[in-house]
Backbone as a ProteinNet text record, in pm:
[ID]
protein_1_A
[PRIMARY]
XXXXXXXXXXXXXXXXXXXXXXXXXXXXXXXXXXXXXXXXXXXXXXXXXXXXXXXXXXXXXXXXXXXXXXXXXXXXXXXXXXXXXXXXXXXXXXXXXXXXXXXXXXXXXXXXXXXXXXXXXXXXXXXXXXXXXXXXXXXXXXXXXXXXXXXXXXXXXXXXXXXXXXXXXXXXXXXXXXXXXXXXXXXXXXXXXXXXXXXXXXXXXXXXXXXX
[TERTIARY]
420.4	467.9	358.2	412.9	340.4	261.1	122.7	84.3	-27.4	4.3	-110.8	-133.5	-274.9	-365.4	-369.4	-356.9	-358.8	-463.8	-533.3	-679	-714.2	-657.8	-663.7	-818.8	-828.3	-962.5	-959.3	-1100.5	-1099.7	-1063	-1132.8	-1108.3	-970.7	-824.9	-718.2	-670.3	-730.8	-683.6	-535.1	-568.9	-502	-502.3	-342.8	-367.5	-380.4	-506.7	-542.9	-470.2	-402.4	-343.5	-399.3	-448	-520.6	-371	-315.3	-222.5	-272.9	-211.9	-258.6	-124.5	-153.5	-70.3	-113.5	-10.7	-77	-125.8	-87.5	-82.6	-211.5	-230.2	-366.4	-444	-453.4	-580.4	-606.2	-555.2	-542.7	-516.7	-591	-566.9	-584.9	-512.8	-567.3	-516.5	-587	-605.7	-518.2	-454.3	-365.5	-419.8	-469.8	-507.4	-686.3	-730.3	-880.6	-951.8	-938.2	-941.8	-1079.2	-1147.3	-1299.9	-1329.9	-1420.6	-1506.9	-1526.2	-1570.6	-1565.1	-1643.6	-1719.9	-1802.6	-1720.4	-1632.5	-1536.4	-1396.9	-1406.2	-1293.3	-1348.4	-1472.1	-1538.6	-1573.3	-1573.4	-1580.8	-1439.6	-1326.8	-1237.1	-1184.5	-1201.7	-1155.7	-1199.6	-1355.2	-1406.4	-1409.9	-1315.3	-1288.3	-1165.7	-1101.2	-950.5	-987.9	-1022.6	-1105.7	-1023.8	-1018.8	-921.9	-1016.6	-980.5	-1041	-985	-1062.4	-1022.8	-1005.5	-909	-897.7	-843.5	-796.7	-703.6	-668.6	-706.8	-685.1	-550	-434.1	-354.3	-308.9	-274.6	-242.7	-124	-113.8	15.5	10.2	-63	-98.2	-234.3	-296.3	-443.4	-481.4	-433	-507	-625.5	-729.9	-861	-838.8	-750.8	-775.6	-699	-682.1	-580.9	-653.9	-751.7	-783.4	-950.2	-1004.8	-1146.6	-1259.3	-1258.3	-1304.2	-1323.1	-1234.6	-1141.5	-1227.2	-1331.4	-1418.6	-1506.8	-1552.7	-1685.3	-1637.2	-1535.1	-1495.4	-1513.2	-1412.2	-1388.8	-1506	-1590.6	-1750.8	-1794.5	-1829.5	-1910.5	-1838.5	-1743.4	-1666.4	-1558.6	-1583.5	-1546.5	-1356.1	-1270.5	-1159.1	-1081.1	-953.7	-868.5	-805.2	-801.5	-691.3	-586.3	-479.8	-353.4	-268.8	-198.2	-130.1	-262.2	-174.6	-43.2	80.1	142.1	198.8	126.5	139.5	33.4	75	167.8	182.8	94.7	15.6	-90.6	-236.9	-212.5	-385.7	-446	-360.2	-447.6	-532.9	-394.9	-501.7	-611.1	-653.3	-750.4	-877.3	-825.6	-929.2	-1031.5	-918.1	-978.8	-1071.1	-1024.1	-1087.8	-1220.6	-1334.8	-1498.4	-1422.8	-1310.3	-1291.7	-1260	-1146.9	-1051.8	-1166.7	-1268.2	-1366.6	-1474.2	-1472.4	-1582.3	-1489.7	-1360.2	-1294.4	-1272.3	-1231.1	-1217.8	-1294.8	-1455.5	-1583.3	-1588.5	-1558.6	-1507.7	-1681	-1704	-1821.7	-1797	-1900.8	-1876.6	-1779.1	-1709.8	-1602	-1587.5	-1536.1	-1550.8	-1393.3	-1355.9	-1286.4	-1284.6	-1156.9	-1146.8	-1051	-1030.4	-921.6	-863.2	-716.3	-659.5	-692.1	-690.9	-685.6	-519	-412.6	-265.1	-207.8	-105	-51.5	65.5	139.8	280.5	448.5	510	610.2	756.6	874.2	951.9	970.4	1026.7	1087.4	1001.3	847.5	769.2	727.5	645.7	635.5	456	428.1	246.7	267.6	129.9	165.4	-4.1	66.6	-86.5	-64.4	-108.2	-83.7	63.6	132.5	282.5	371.2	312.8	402.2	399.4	501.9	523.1	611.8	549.8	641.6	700	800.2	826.7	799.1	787.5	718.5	864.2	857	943.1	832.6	916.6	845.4	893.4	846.3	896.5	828.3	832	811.4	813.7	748	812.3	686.5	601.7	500.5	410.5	366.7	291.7	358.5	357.5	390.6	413	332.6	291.7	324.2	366.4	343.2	440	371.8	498.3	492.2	561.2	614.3	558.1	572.3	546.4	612.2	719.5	819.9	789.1	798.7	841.7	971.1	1073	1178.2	1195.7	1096.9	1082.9	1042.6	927.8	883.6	936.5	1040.8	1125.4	1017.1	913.7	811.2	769.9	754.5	722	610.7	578.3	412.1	450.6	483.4	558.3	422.8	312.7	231.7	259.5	265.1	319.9	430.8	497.8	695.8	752.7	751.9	816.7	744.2	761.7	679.2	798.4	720.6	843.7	859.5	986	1014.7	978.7	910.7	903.3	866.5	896.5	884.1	711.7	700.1	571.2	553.3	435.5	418.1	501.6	556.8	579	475.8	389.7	345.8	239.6	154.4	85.9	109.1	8.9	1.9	115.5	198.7	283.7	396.1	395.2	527.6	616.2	730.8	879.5	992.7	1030	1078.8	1257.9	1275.4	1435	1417	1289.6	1225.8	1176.1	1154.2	1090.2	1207.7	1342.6	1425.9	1503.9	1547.8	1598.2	1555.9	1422.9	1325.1	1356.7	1377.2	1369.3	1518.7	1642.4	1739.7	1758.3	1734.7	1829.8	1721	1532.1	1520.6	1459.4	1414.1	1429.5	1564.5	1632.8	1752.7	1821	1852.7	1884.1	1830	1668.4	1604.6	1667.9	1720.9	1797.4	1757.2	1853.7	1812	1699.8	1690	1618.9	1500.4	1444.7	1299.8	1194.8	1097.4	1015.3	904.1	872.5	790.1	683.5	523.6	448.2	361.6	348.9	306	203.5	169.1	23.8	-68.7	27.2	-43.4	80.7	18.3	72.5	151.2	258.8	310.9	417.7	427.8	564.5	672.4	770.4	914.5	995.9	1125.3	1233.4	1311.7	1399.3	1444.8	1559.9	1598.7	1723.8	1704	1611.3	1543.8	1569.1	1519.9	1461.2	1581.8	1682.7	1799.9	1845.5	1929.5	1949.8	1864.8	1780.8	1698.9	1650.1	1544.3	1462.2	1519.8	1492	1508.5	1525.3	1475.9	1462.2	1535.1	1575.8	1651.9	1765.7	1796.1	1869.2	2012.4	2089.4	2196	2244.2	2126.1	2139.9	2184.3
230.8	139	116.3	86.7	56.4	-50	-78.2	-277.3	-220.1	-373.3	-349.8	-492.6	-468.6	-652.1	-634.3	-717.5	-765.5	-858.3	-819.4	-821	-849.7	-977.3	-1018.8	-995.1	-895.7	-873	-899.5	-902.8	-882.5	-1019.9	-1090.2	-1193.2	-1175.5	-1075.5	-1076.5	-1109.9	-1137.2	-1148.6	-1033.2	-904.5	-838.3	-814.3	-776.6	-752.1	-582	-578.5	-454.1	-457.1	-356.9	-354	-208.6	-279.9	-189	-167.3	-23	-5.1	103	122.4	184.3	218.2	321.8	365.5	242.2	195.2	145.4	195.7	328.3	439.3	498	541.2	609	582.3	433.1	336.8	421.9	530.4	573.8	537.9	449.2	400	461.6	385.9	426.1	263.9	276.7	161.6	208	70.2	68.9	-11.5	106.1	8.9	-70.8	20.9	-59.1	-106.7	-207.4	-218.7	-271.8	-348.5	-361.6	-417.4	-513.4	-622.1	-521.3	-366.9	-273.1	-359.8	-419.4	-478.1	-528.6	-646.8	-744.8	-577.9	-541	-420.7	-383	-325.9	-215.8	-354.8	-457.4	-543.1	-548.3	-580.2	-588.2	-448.5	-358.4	-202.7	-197.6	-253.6	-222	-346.7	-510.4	-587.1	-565.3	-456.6	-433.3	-307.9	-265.9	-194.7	-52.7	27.6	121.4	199.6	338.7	447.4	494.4	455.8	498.3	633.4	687	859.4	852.5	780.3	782.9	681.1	680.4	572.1	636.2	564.4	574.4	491.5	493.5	451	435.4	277.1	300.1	296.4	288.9	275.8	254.4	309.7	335.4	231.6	104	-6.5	-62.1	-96.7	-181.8	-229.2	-311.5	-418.6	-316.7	-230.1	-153.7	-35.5	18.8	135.8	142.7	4.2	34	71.7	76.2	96.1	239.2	299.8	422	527.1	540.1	692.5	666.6	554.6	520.5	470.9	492.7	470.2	581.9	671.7	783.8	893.9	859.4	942.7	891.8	749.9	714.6	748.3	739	808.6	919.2	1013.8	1119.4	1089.5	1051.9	1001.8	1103.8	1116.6	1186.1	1064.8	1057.8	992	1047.7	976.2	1000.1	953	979.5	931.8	838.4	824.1	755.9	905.6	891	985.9	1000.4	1147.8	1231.5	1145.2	1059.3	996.3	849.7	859.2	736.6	798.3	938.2	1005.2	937.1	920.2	834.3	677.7	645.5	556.1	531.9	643.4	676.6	718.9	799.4	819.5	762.8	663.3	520.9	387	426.2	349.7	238.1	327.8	283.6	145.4	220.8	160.9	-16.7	51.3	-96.6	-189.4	-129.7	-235.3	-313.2	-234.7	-333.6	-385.9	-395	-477.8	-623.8	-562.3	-693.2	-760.8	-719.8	-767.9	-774.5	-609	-602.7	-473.1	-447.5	-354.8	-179.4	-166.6	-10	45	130.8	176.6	367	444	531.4	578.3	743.6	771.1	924.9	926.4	1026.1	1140.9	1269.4	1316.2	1298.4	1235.7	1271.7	1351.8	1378.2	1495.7	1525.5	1453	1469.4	1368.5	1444.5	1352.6	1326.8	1222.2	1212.6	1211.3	1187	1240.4	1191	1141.9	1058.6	1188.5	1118.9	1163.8	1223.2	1231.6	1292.6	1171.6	1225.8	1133.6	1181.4	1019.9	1020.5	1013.1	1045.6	1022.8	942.1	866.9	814.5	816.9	871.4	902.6	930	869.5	871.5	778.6	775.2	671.3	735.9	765.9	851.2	753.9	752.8	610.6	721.8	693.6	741.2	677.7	775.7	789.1	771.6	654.9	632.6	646.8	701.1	664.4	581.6	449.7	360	333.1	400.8	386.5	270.8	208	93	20.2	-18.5	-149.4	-27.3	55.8	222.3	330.6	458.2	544.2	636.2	572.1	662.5	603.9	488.3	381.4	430.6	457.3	462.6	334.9	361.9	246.8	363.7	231.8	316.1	205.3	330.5	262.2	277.7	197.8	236.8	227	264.1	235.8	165.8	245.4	240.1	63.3	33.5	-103.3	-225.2	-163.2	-249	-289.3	-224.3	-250.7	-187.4	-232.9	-137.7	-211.5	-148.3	-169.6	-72.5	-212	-196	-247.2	-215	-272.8	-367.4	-376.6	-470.9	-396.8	-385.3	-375.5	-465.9	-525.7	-613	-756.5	-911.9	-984.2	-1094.8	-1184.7	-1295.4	-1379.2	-1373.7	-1446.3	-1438.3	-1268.6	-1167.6	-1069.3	-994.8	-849.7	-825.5	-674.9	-664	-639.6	-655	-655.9	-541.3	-549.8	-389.9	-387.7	-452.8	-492	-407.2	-329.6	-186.1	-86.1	-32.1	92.5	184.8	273.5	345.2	269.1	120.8	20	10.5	-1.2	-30.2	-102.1	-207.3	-326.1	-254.2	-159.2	-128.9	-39.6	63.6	141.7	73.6	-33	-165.5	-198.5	-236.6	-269.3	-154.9	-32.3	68	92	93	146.9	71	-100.2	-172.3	-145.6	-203.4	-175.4	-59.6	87.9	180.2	236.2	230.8	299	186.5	45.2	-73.2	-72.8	-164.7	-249.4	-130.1	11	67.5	84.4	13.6	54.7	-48.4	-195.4	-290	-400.5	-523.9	-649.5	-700.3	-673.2	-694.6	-643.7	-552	-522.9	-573.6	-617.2	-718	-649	-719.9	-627.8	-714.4	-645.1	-641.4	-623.5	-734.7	-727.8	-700.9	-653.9	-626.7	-739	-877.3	-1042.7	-1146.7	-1228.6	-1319.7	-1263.3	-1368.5	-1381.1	-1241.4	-1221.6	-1156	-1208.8	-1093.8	-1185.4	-1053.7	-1047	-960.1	-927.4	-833.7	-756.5	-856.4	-892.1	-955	-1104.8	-1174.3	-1237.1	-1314.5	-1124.9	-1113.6	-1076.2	-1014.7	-1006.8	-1146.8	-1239	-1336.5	-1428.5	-1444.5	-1573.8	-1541.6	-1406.6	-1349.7	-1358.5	-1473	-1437.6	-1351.3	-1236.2	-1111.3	-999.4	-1037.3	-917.3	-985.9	-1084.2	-1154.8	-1104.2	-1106.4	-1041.7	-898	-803.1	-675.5	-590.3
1987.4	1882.9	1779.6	1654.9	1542.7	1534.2	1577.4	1530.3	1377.8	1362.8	1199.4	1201.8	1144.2	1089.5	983.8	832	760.8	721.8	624.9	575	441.9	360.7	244	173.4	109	22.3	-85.8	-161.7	-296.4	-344.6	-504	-571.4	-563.8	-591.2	-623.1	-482.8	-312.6	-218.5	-193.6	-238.1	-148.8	-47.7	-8.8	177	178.6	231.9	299.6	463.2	500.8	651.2	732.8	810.2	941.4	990.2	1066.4	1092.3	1204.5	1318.9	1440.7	1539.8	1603.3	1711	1859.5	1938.9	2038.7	2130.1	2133	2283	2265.9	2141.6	2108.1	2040.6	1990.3	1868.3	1793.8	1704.2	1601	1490.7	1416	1279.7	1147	1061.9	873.5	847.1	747.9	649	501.1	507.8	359.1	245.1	144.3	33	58.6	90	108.9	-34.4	-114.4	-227.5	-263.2	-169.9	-116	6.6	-15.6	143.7	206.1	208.1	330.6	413	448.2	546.5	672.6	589.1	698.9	702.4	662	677.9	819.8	799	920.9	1035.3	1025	1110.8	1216.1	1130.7	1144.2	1282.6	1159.4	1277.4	1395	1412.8	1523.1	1639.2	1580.9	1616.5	1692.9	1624.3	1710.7	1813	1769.8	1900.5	1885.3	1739.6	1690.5	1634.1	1652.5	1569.8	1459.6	1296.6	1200	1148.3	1155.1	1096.3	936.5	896.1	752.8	663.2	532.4	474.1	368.4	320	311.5	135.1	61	-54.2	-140	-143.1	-223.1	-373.2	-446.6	-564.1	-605.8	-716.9	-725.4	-838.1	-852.5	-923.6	-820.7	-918.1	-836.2	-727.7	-714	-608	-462.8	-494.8	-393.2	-379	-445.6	-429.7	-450.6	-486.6	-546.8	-468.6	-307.9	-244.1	-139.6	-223.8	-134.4	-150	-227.9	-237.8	-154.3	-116.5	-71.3	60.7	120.2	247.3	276.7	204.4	250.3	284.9	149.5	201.7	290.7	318.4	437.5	608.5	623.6	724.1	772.4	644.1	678.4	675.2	610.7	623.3	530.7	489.5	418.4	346.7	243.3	136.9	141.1	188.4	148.3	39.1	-46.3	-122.5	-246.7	-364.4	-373.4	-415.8	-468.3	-605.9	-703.5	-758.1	-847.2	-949	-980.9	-1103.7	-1129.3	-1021.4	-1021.9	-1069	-1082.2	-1137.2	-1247.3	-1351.3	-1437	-1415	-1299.9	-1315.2	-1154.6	-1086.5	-1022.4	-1120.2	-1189.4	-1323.3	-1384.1	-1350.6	-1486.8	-1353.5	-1269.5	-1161.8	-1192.9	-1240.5	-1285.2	-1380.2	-1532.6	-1605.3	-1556.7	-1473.4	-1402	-1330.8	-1252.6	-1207.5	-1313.8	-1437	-1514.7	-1550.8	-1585.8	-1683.2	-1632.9	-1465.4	-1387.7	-1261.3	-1304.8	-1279.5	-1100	-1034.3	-954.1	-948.6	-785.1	-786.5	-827.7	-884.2	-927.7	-837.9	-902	-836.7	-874.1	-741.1	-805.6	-791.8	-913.3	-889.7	-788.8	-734.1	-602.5	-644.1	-610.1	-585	-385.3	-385.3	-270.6	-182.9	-46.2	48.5	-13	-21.1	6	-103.2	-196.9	-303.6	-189.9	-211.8	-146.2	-243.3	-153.1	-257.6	-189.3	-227.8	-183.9	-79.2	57.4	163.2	248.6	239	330.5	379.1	482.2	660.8	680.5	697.7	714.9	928.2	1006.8	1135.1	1180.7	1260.2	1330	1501.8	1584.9	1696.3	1760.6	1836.9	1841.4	1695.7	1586.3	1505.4	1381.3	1318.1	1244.2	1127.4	1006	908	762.1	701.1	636.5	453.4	345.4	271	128.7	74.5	-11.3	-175.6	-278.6	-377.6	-484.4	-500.3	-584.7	-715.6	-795.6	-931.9	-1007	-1105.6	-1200.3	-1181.8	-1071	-1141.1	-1182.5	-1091.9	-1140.1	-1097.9	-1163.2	-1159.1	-1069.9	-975.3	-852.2	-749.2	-767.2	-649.2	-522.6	-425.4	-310.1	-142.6	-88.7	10.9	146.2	229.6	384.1	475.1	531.1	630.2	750.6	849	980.7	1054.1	1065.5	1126.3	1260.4	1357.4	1476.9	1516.7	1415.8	1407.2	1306.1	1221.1	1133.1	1043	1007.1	894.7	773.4	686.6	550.6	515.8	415.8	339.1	166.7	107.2	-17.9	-99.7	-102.9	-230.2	-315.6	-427.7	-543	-573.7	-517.3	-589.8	-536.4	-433.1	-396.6	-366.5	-365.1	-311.9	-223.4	-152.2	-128.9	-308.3	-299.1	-452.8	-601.1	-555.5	-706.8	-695.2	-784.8	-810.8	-855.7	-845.7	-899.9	-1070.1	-1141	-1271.2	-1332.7	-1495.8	-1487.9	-1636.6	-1660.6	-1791	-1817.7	-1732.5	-1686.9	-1789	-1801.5	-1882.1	-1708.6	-1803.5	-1690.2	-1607.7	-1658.4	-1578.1	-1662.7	-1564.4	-1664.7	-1579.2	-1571.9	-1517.1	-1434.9	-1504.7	-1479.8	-1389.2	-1401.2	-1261	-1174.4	-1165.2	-1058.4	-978.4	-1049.8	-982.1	-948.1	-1006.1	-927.4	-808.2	-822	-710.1	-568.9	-609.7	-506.1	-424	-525.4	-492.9	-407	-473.2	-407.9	-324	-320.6	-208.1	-95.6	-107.7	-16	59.9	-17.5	31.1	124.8	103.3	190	380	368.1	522	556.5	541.2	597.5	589.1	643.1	562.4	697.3	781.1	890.3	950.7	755.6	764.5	701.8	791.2	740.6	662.5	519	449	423.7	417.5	422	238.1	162.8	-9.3	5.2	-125.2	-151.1	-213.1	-183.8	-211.7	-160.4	-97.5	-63.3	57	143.8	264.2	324.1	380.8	407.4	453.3	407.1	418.4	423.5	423.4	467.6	384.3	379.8	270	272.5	373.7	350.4	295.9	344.9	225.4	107.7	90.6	-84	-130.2	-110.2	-159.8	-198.6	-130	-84.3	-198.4	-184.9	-265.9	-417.8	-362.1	-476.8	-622.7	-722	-868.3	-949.7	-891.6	-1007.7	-934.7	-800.3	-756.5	-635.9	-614.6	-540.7	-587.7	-455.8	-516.4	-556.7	-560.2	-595.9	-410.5
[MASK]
++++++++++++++++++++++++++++++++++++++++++++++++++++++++++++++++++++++++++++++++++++++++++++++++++++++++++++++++++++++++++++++++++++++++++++++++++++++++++++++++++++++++++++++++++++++++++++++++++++++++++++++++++++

């Protein structure tokens, strides 16, 4: 079975999520955006071996940390979508702007791409791509564990920005609608800020997509 800790970093308090097989403490990390310190505290607090860090979108607070993980332990980047290159690119840029530590930019081991499947020991999650807050942005499902790890497209009681160089508000909500709301109302999702909450939910209540 799937477990994951949740690891609010960074001035923007994103949640970074340690995610692991139980059978075989095989982990990757989602979105290591910085604090590597309390990160590598953390991993070796759960008592899990890190093989893979994993990405749903390559803004600062989600990605600023990801070259310098990856060199210091030998890791593979996965994802996001090749439509997030620019702004991996711009990475250095995004950290001076928002007084965040040098930052570098990476190429991927693996771009991803809607309908492909990442694996961490016996747990195998599937790979949605949701377009609209960035370009690239994709989701990571688990079925097996009724869990996703939706970055900023989805939040409890809002959507993610679409105001981004590469965002567009009607691809935000397509995205959510037709490739979310389909895994079911009884999957609990996991933001890239603030609490989690459930698709069914966010249907149900959510302002900007309630009802869809």
């Amino acid at each position: 079975m799937l477990r994951y800790h949740t690891v609010p970093v960074t001035p923007f308090q994103q949640n970074c999520s340690i995610v692991w097989c139980d059978d075989t403490k095989r982990a990757a990390i989602i979105d290591p955006g910085g604090d590597l310190p309390r990160l590598r505290a953390e991993v070796k607090r759960l008592g899990v071996t890190l093989e893979q860090i994993w990405l749903t979108h390559a803004h600062i607070d989600h990605a600023g940390a990801t070259a310098q993980l990856a060199r210091e332990q030998g890791l593979p980047i996965i994802g996001p979508h090749e439509g997030d290159r620019f702004w991996i690119d711009a990475l250095p840029q995004q950290g001076a702007m928002f007084g965040f530590p040098p930052s570098e930019r990476f190429t991927p081991t693996r771009w991803l791409h809607d309908g492909d499947t990442v694996t961490l020991g016996h747990c195998t999650l599937q790979v949605r791509h949701c377009p609209g807050h960035t370009p690239g942005h994709v989701v990571f499902f688990s079925p097996e564990a009724r869990r996703a790890f939706v970055g900023d497209v989805l939040f409890a009681g809002s959507i993610g920005r679409t105001d981004f160089p590469g965002g567009d508000h009607q691809t935000l909500i397509d995205a959510i609608t037709q490739r979310l709301w389909p895994m079911g109302d009884d999957v609990i999702f996991i933001p890239g800020h603030g609490p989690e909450s459930s698709f069914g939910q966010e249907r149900r209540t959510n302002p900007f997509v309630g009802g869809t």
